[in-house]
N, C-alpha and C positions, 0 to 999 in steps of 0.2 A: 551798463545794462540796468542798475538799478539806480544811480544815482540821479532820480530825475526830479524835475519841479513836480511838487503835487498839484491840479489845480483843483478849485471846487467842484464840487460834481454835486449835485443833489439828483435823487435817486427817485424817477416819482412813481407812487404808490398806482396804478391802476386800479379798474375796479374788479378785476376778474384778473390774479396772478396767473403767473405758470406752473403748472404740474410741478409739485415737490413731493411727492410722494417717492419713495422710494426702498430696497431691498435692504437689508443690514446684511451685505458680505461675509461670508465665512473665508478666512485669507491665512490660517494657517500662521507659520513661519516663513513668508516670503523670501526672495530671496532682497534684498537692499540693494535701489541703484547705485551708478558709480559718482553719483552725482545728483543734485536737486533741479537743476538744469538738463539733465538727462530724463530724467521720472518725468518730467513737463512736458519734453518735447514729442512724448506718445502719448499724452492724453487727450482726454476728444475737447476740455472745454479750454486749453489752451488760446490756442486761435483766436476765439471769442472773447477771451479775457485780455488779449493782446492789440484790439485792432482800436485802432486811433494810435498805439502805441509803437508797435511790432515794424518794420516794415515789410516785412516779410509772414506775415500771417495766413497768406494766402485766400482769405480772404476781401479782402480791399488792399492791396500791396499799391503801398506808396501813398497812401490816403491818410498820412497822418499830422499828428498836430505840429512834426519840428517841419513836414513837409509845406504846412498851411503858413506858418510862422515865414518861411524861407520866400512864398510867394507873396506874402504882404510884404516882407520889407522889399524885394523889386516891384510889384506895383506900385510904395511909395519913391520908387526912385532908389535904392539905398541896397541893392543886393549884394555890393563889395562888404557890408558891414552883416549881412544875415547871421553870419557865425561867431559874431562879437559881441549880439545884446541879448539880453536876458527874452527868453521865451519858456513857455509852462508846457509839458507833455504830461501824461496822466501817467502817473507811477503804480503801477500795480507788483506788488512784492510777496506775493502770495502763489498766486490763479495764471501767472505768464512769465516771469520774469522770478528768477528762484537764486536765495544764495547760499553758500554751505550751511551754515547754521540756521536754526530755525525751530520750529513747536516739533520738526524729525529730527531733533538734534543736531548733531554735525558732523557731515559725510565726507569722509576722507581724512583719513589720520596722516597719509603724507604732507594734505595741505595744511592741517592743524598747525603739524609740528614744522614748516618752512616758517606759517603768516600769523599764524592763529585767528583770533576775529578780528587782526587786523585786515580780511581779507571781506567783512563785513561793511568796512568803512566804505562810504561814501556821503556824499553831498544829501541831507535828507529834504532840502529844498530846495535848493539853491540854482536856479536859473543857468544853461550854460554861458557862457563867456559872462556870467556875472560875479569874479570874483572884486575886491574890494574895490572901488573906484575908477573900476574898467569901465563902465559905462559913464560915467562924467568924464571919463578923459574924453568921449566924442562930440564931434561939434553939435547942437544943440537942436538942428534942424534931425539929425540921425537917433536923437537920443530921444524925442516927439514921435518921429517915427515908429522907435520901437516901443514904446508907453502905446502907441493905438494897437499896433500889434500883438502886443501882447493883451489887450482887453481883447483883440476880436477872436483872436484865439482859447481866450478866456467861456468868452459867451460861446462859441461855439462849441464849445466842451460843457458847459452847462445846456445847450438846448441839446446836445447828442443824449447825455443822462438822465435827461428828462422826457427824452423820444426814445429814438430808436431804440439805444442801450440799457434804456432802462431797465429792460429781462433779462440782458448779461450782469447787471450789477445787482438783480433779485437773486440771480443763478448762483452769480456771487460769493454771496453772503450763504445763501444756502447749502451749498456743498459746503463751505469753512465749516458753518456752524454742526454740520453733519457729522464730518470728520472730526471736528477736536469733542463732540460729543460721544464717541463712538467708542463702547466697553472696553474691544480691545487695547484702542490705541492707550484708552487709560488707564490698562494695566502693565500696556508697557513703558507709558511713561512713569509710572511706579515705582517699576525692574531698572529702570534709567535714572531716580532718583537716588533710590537704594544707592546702588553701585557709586555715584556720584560722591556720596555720603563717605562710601567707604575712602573714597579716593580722597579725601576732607573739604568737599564742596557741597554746602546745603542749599539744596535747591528743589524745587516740586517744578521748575517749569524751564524745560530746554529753549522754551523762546525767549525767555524774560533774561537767562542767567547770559544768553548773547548778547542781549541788548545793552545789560547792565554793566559788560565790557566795554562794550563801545563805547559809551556814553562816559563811564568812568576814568577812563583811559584818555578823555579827548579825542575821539579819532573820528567823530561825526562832525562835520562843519554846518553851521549853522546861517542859515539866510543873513546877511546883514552885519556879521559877525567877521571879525579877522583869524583865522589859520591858528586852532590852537596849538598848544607848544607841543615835540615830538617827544613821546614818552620816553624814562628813562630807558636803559640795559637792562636795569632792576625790573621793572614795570612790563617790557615786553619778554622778558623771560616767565615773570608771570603768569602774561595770559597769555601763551602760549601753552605749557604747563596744563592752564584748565582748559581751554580747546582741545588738546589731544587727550586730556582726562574725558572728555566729553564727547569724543568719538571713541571713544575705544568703549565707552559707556553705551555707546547709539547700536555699535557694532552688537554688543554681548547681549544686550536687551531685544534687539532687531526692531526699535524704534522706527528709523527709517522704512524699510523694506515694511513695515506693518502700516506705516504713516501715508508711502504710496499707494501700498496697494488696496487700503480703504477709497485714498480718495481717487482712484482709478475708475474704481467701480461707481461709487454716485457721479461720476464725470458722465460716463459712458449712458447709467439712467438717467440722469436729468436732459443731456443733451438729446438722446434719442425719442424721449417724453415730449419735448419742447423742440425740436428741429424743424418744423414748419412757422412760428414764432421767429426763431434763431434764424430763417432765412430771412424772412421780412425784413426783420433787424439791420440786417445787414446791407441786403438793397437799399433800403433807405438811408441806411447812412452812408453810401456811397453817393446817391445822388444828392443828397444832403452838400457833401464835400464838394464835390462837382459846378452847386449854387454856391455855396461859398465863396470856392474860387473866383466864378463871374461878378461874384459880390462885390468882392474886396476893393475898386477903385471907389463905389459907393460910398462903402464903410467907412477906409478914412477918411472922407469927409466928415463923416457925423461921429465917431466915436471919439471918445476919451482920452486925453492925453496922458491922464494920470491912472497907474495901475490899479487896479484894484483886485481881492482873493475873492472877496465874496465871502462867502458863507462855509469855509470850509471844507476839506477834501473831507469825503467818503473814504469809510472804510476801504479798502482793498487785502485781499487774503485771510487767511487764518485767525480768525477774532482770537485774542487772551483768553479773555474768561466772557465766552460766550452763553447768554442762559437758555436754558432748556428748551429743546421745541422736538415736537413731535412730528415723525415724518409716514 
């Protein structure tokens, strides 16, 4: 779900944004979903933060980029291999696609204490069927093939974010920045700190102390890279240990449950501000996908055989240390 290629996406600026104006929530002690993936899947700008991605968004269902990818490699000839080369989906890890751990700490202390943030791990770019030398083992005409493919796939995820999506990826950024701005949540992630402390883990920032697992631990595989080694006994009883120090932290502070139901609320205003925007958006990129489609024996004609990122993925979800803005 979240292990996916990030591709570039540049985000273009319009000259007249969307409605960001919005209400600061009074939300109490909420109660905490059962899940971060649960909290998502009732909110209004889900959807929208899903679609190229999702297939099931319900808004363009079946319109996305492993789906585009799957049709260029049979318009090139080569659909027995669709599932064996590297192609780019847009990873959003915030706004559609959610994992236990995160800037709401970490939800579920039975999963803590089974995986701990070994349940974070996955592929942070890594192309599917592209593990190490799996695409060189295919004969050379399949392995051309999927180099065009993944460039049209590529651009067409750059001219979606630079069209249609551009007001989902303004929306974006704006609800994040709202939400991890947002008094409440910053005094509970304080009461989350606190308690952490007690538990003898220093930390100011529930997204950062999972990442720092991951990352430290080996357990994120890196583009290009071979399979790092599997941690000790030692080592996963560790972090284990502070994953469920860190739910039980999320729990007592009501992190979570404060962390949803902020950003529930600017979901619900921005999309409802913006919903006649948000529908264009989306026509368009359906027929967009649609010309693509019919594109595609075009394309590889003329495109690239060698890959390229581009410039970059965009942001997606909940910025770190996002600066100030007024809403």
């Amino acid at each position: 779900m979240c292990g996916c290629a990030a591709l570039a996406a540049c985000t273009a600026s319009a000259s007249t944004g969307p409605i960001a104006t919005v209400t600061v929530p009074r939300v109490g002690k909420p109660v905490p979903p059962v899940s971060a993936q649960a909290a998502l899947s009732s909110e209004a700008f889900t959807s929208y933060a899903g679609l190229g991605a999702s297939t099931d968004d319900g808004l363009a269902p079946g319109d996305t980029y492993a789906a585009l990818h799957t049709a260029c490699m049979s318009a090139a000839g080569y659909s027995q291999y669709a599932t064996d080369v590297p192609y780019g989906i847009r990873a959003n890890r915030g706004l559609a696609f959610a994992q236990a751990a995160g800037p709401w700490g970490y939800l579920g202390t039975a999963l803590a204490a089974q995986v701990g943030f070994a349940g974070q791990a996955g592929p942070e770019d890594v192309p599917a069927g592209s593990g190490p030398g799996s695409l060189a083992t295919l004969p050379q005409a399949v392995q051309s093939a999927a180099g065009k493919c993944a460039n049209i796939v590529l651009n067409f995820n750059n001219a979606m974010f630079d069209g249609p999506l551009a007001i989902v990826e303004t929306l974006n950024d704006d609800i994040s920045n709202d939400v991890v701005n947002n008094a409440d949540l910053k005094k509970a992630t304080r009461v989350w700190s606190a308690c952490m402390a007690r538990n003898g883990y220093a930390s100011s920032d529930p997204d950062a102390l999972a990442q720092q697992a991951v990352t430290s631990l080996g357990l994120r595989v890196v583009a290009g890279q071979s399979p790092p080694p599997t941690p000790s006994a030692a080592q996963n009883a560790a972090q284990i240990a502070e994953a469920v120090a860190d739910a039980n932290c999320t729990t007592s502070s009501d992190l979570a449950g404060i962390y949803y139901a902020i950003q529930a609320s600017f979901e619900r205003q921005l999309v409802s501000a913006n919903q006649v925007a948000l529908d264009a958006g989306v026509r368009q990129y359906k027929a967009a996908f649609a010309r693509e489609l019919r594109r595609l024996p075009a394309l590889l004609r003329t495109t690239s055989v060698s890959f390229q990122l581009g410039r970059g993925p965009t942001r997606k979800g909940p910025a770190p240390s996002p600066s100030p803005q007024s809403s």
